[in-house]
Steps between C-alpha positions, in 0.01 A plus 500: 500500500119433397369154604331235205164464469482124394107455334373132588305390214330175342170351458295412823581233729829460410576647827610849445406586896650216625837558342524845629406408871832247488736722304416768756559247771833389324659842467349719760579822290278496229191701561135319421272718364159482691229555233218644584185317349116552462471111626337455836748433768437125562530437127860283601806536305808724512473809781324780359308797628157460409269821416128576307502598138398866678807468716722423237365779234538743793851383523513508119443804441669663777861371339563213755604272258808423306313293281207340505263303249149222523544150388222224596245745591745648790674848547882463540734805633853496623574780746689816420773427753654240304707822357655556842547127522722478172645846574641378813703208314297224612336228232139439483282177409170619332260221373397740199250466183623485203278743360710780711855359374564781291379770728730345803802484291434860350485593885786316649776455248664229705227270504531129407228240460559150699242289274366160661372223313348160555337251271108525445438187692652682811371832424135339500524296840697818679180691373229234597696472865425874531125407517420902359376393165289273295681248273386775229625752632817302541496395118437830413828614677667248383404595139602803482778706329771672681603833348925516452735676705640803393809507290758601651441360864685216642316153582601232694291172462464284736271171525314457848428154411632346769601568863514877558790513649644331186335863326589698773895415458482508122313871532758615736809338355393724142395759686785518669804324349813390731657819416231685709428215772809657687269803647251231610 
């Protein structure tokens, strides 16, 4: 039995990391991917294991990522073992780019996307809250254009406009369905 590897996407500050910290706490089996990030390691949100750009090139190059990619002036890899991880049957949360989609689902056949959205207004304050960026830098993420999925993945949508344990029970619940709650 292979595992899912269920891509966390949407634009920033709609809470992608937060999300996957309470689904893992709501259902105990699903593997969270720890990314490993050039981002100094007091930089705050989700856990992540922090390395140089030298590190991470090192690491690059020597085939210890599954994928990896740079968005926002920052190097991105996930770790090789998430193979074993899937192999093994178990599910795994990954809060991935977009811009590695089609690479990931080329990769892992199984893997669904669990897409969060919020309204500007929230996406903005969220953002803002974070205290990383300047209200440009903000605008200018909230500007942009996110590339599609691939084709012939499956997406769930859910809004994380609310409480998030209102999202986490809506994620879950498609993720999933009654039929499947029985193993919980």
């Amino acid at each position: 039995m292979s595992g899912r590897l269920i891509a966390v996407i949407g634009p920033s500050g709609v809470g992608k990391d937060s999300v996957i910290a309470a689904m893992a706490r709501a259902r105990p089996s699903i593997h969270v991917v720890r990314r490993v990030i050039t981002r100094a390691p007091d930089a705050g949100g989700e856990p992540f294991e922090p390395v140089s750009r030298a590190t991470f090139a090192r690491r690059l190059t020597g085939g210890q990522f599954a994928l990896s990619w740079e968005a926002h002036g920052l190097m991105y890899g996930i770790p090789v073992g998430l193979g074993t991880i899937l192999s093994e049957g178990q599910d795994a949360l990954v809060n991935l780019s977009r811009r590695v989609l089609r690479e990931a689902a080329a990769r892992y056949p199984s893997m669904m996307i669990l897409a969060l959205t919020a309204p500007p207004e929230i996406l903005a304050a969220r953002l803002a809250d974070r205290g990383r960026e300047t209200a440009a830098d903000i605008a200018c993420r909230l500007g942009r254009r996110a590339p599609p999925v691939p084709d012939a993945v499956r997406v769930v949508t859910v809004a994380n406009d609310g409480r998030l344990s209102a999202t986490v029970e809506a994620a879950l619940g498609a993720l999933y369905p009654v039929s499947a709650m029985r193993e919980i």
